[in-house]
C-alpha positions in Angstrom: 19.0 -10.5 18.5 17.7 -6.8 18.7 15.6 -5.9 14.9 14.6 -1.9 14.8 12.1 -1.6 12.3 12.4 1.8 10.6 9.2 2.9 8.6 9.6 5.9 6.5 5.8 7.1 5.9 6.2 10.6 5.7 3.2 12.8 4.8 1.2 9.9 4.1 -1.7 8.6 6.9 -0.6 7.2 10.6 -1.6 3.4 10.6 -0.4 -0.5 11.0 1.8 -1.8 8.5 0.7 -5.0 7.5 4.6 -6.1 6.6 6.2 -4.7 9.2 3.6 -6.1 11.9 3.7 -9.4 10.1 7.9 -9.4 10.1 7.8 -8.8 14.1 5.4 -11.6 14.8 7.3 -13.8 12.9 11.2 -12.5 14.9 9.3 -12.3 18.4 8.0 -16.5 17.9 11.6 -17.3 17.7 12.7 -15.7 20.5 13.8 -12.1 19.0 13.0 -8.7 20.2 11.6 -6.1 17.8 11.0 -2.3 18.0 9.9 0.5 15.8 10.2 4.4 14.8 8.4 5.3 12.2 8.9 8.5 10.0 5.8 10.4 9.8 7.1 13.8 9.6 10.4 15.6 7.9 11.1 16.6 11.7 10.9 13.0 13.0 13.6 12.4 10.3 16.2 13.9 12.5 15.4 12.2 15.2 16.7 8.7 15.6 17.4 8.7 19.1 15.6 5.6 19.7 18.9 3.4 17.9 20.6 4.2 21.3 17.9 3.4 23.7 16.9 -0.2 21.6 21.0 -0.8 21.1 19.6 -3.2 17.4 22.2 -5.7 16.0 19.8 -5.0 12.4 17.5 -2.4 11.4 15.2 -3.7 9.0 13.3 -0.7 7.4 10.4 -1.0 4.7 10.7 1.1 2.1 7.6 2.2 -0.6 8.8 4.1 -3.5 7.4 7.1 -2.5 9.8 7.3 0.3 12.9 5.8 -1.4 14.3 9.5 -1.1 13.7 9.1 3.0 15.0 5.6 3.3 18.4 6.9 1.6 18.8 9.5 4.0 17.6 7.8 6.8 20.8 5.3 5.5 23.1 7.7 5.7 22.3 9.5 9.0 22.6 5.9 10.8 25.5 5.2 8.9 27.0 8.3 10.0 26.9 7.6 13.6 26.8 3.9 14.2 27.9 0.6 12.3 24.3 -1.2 12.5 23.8 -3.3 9.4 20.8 -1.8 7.1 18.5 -4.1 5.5 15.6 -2.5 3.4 12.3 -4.4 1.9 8.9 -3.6 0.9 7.7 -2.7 -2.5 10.4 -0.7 -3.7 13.3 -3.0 -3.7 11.3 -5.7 -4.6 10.6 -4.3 -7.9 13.7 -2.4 -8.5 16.3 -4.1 -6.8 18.7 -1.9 -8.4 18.3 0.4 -6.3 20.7 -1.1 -3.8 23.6 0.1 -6.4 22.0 3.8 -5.7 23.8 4.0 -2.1 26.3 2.0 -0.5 24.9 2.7 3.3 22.1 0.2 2.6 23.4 -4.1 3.8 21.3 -5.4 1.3 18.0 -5.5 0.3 14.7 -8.8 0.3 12.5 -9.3 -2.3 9.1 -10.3 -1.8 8.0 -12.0 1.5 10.3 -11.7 4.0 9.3 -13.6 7.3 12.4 -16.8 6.2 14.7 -14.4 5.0 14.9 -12.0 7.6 14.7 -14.6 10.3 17.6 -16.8 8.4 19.7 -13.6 8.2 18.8 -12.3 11.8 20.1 -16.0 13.2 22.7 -16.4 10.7 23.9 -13.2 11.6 24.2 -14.4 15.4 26.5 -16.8 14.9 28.7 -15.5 12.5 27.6 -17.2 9.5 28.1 -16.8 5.7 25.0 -14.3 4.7 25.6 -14.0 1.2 24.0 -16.5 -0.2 20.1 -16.4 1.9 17.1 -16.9 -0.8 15.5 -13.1 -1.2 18.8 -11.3 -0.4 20.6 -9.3 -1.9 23.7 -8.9 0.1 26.4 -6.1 -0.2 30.2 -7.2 0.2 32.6 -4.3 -0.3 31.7 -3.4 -4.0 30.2 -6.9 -5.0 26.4 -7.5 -4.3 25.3 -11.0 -4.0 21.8 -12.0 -5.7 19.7 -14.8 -4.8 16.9 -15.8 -6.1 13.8 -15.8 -4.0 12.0 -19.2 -2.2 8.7 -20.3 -3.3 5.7 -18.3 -1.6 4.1 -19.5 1.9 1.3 -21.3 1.4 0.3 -22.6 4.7 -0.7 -18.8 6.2 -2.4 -20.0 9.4 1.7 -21.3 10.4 2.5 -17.7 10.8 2.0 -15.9 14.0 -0.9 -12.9 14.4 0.7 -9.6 13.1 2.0 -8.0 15.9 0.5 -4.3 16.9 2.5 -3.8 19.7 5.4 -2.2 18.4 2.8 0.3 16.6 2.0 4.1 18.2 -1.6 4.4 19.7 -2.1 7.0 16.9 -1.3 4.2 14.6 -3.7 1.5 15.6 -6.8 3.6 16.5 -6.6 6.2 13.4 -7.0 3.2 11.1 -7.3 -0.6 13.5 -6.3 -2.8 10.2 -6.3 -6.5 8.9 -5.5 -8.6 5.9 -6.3 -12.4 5.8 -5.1 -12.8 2.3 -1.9 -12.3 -0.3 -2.0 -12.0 -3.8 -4.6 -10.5 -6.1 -6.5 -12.3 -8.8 -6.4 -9.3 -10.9 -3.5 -7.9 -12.6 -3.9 -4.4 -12.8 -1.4 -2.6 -14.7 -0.6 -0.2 -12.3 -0.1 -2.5 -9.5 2.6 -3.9 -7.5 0.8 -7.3 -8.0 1.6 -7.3 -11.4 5.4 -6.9 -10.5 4.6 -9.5 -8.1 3.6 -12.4 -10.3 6.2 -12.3 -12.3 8.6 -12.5 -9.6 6.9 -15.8 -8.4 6.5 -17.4 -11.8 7.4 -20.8 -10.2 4.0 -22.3 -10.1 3.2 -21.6 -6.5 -0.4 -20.4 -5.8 -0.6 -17.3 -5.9 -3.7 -16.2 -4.0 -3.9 -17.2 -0.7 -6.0 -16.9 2.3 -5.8 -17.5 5.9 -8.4 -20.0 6.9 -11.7 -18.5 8.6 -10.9 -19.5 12.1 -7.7 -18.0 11.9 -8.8 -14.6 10.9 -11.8 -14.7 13.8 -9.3 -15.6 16.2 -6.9 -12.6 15.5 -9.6 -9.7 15.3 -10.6 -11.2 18.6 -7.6 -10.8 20.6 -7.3 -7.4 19.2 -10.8 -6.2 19.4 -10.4 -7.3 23.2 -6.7 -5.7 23.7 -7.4 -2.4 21.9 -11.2 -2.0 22.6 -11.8 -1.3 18.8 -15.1 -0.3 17.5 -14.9 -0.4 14.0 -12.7 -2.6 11.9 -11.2 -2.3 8.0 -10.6 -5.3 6.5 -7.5 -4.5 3.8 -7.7 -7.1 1.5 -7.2 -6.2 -2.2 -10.7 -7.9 -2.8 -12.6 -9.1 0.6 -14.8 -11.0 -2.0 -12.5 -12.8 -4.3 -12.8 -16.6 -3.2 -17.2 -16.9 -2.5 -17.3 -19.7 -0.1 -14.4 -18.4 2.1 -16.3 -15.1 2.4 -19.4 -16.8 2.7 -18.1 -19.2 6.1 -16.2 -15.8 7.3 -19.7 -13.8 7.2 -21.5 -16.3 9.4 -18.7 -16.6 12.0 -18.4 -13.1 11.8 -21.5 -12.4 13.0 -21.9 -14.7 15.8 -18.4 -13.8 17.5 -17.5 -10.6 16.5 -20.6 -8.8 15.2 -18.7 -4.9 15.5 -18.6 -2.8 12.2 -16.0 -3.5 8.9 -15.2 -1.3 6.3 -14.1 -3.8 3.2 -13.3 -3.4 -0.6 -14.5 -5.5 -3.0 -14.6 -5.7 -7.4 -17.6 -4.1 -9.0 -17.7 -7.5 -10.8 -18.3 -9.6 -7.4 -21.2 -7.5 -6.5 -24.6 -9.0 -6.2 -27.4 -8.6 -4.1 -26.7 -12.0 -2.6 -23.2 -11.0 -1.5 -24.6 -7.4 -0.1 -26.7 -9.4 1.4 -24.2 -11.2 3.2 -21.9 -8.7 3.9 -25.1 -6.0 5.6 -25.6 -9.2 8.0 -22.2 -9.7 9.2 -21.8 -6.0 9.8 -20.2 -4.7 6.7 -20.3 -0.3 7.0 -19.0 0.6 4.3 -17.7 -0.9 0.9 -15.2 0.4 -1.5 -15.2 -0.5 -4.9 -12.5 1.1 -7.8 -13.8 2.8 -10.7 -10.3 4.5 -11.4 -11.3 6.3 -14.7 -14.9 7.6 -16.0 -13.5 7.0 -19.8 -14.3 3.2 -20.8 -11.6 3.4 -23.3 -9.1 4.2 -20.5 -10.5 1.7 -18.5 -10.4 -1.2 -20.7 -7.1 -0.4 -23.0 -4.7 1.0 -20.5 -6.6 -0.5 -16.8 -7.0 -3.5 -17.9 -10.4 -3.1 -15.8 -13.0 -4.1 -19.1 -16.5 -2.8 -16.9 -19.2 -1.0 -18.3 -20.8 2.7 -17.1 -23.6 0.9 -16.3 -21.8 -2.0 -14.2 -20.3 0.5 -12.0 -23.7 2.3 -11.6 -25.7 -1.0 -11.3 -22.8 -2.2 -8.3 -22.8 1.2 -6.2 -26.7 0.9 -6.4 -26.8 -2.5 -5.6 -24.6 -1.8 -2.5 -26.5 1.2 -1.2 -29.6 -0.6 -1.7 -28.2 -3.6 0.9 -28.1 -0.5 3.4 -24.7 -0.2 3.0 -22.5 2.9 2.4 -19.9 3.0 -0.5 -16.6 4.1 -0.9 -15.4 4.9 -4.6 -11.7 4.7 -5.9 -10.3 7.0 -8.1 -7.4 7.6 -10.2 -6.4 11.1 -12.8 -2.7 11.5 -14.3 -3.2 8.1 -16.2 -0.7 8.1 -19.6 -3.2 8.4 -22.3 -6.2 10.4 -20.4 -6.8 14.0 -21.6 -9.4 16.5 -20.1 -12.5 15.2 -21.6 -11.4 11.9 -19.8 -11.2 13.9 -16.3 -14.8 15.1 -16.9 -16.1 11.7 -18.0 -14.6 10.6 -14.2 -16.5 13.5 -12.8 -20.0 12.5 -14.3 -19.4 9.2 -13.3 -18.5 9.8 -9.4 -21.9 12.0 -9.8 -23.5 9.6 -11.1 -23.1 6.5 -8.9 -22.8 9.9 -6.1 -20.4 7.6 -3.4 -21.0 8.5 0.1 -17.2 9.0 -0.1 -14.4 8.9 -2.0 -10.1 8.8 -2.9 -8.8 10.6 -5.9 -5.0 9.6 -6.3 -2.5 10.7 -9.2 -1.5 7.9 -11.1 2.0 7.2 -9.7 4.4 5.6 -12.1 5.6 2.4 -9.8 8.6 0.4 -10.9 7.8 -3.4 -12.1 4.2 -2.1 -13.4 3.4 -2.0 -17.1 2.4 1.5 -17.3 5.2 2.3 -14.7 8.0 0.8 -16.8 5.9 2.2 -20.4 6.6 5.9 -18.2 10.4 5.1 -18.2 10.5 3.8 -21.2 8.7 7.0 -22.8 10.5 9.5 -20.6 7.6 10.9 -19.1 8.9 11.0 -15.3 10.1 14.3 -15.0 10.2 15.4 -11.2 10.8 12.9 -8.2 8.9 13.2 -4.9 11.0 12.9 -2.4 8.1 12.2 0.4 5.2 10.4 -1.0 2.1 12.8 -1.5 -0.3 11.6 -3.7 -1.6 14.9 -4.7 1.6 15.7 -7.2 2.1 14.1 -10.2 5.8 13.5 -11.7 4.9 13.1 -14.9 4.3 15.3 -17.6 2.6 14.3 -20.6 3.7 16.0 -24.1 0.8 17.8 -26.2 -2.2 16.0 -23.9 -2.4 18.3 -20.7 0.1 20.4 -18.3 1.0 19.2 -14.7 -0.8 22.4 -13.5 -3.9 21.5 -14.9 -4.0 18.3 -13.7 -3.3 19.5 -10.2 -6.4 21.9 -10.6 -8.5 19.0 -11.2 -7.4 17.3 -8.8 -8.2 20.1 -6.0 -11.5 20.7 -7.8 -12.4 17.0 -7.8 -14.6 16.6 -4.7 -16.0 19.6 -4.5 -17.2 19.5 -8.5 -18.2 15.4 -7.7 -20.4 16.9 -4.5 -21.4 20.9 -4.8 -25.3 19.6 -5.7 -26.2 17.0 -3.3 -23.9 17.6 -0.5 -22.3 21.4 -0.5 -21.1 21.4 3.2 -19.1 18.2 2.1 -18.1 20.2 -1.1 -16.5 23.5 0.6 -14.7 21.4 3.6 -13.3 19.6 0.5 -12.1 22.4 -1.2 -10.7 23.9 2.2 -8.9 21.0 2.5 -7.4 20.7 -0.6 -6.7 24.9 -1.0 -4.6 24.6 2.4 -2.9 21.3 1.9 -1.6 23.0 -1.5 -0.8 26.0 0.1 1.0 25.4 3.2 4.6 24.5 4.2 5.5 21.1 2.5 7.8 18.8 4.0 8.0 17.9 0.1 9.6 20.1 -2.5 9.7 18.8 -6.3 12.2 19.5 -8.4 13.0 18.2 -11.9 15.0 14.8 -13.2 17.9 15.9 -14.3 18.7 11.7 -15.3 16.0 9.3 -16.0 16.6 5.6 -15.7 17.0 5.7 -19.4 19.5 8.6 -19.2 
């Protein structure tokens, strides 16, 4: 069987997908061939010319919620012209499956892992056989959708085949060369599909799993050797989360790989001990999440309960390993008002990261504050192609949308005008022309909410 993988990322950074590269692997070891287009543009969008060059039997496209808007159209463009079953996964229709009743161009939809599922369908599907009723499908029948509940998580990751990168643009692979060894997150953010996540697999399954150390050596060598990489960024939620994993990975590391890593790890796992470790492997940079400035916001509505002076004390601790540091940061979080803002501000300059992502809080599906959004009506625009620097919320009597998108230009530049102003102008170059020019995204207002 043909599988075209369709990847709507419009507006958003050229690189890997971890699912996607991970799906492929797992088709291509049972004797399936597997292609891609992915979306990065609005003009790539009306180009699908590679559907009659590939001929697929499925398309299998991963969907973010950011880019629900794309995948729909993409839908109905195929639709238009050929009858290729759709089949959509990822984050968004695992956490809002409903969204298959939103358009009737879309198969069906998997929720949560889907290296069985797809493969079941994808054979299946070959020999004519009864799809309905495949655990993590939803499956479209005329005007009835079939539900199924999902299978217990894999365990056993070392049974699955290296993510394959083939199918991936050289754009792709050197802008941002990629890996995960783990699934699942220990912590719970509110704000995160993990969240969403756990509840789904409430079945007793272990939820955090790695890939044993041998495993993960292994891949980076074949595609350090392949792709002649340089430097390497390890995506795992927290690199650090299981200490004697990390610990065996370090030393092995060292001896057969030895190239640069970019990581991220908790403010709460750092130590000198595991700098330590991480400076002798290799490690370039870490990134560590402060999100918000304001401890209140932080521990009532994060969910992250860490001092000022934890966050201080861990970005020191890292720089003074010899190691650079990467800070996370979140603005447009329900409850934060301005002096919350400049509290985030003080704190950046205070812990001074040699670099740093502000995001708008985004109001995902399945989270607690995404559904506490809904629930309170405060989605009020949709972004049709997921840019980060656009909030579609607005708060009543705490700030204006406008406002918050000032801060949000100003942010860098405010964070580094004293101890690095070259850094600071570029910054707010970047962000007066990336506000300023032509979007491929135009917001416009809700005129329905979930809750009417």
């Amino acid at each position: 069987m043909r599988i075209l993988f369709i990847y709507p990322n419009v507006n958003l950074n050229i690189s890997i997908n971890h699912g996607i590269a991970a799906l492929s692997a797992f088709l291509k070891k049972f004797g399936h061939q597997t292609d891609l287009i992915q979306i990065n543009t609005k003009q790539e969008l009306k180009d699908l010319s590679m559907i009659e060059l590939f001929k697929p039997d499925i398309i299998a496209m991963y969907v973010g919620t950011t880019q629900w808007q794309t995948a729909k159209a993409v839908a109905k463009q195929v639709k238009q012209k050929y009858c290729i079953p759709i089949f959509i996964g990822g984050p968004h229709p695992t956490t809002n499956p409903e969204c298959l009743f939103e358009i009737e161009e879309i198969d069906g939809l998997c929720i949560g892992e889907g290296e069985h599922a797809l493969l079941e369908l994808v054979e299946r599907f070959s020999k004519g056989g009864e799809i309905t009723n495949i655990r993590n499908l939803w499956v479209r029948q005329g005007r009835v959708i079939s539900k199924n509940a999902v299978r217990p998580l894999m365990e056993r990751l070392d049974e699955l085949p290296f993510p394959d990168w083939s199918i991936f643009s050289k754009e792709a692979i050197y802008n941002y060369p990629c890996f995960s060894f783990s699934r699942g997150c220990p912590f719970l953010c509110p704000y995160c599909i993990n969240y969403a996540l756990k509840n789904i697999y409430n079945d007793g399954t272990k939820f955090v799993r790695f890939r044993s150390v041998h495993s993960a050596i292994e891949e980076i060598k074949g595609k350090k050797d392949r792709y002649s990489l340089k430097i390497l960024n390890f995506d795992d939620d927290v690199l650090t989360k299981d200490k004697i994993w990390i610990k065996e990975f370090c030393s092995v590391y060292k001896k057969e790989i030895g190239i640069p890593f970019n990581c991220n790890v908790r403010v709460e796992t750092v130590d000198d001990d595991m700098c330590a470790l991480l400076k002798n492997a290799g490690a370039h940079m870490v990134g560590m999440g402060i999100e918000s400035g304001d401890f209140n916001i932080r521990k009532k509505i994060l969910n992250r309960i860490i001092t000022d002076d934890q966050i201080i004390r861990a970005f020191k601790t890292v720089k003074s390993a010899g190691l650079k540091t990467y800070a996370f940061n979140m603005i447009g979080i329900p409850g934060e008002t301005s002096e919350s803002f400049e509290k985030t501000i003080a704190l950046n300059k205070a812990v001074l990261p040699d670099d740093l992502q502000l995001s708008i809080f985004f109001p995902f599906p399945g989270t607690i504050l995404g559904e506490e959004c809904i629930k309170n009506k405060y989605i009020k625009y949709e972004s049709p192609f997921g840019i980060f620097n656009y909030s579609v919320l607005e708060f009543p009597q705490i700030f204006k949308r406008k406002d918050l998108h000032r801060y949000y230009d100003n942010f860098e530049y405010r964070v580094y005008k004293k101890s690095n102003f070259a850094k600071a102008i570029k910054s707010r170059i970047s962000k007066f022309i990336h506000r300023h020019r032509p979007l491929d995204l135009i917001f416009r207002p809700i005129l329905r909410t979930k809750n009417g």
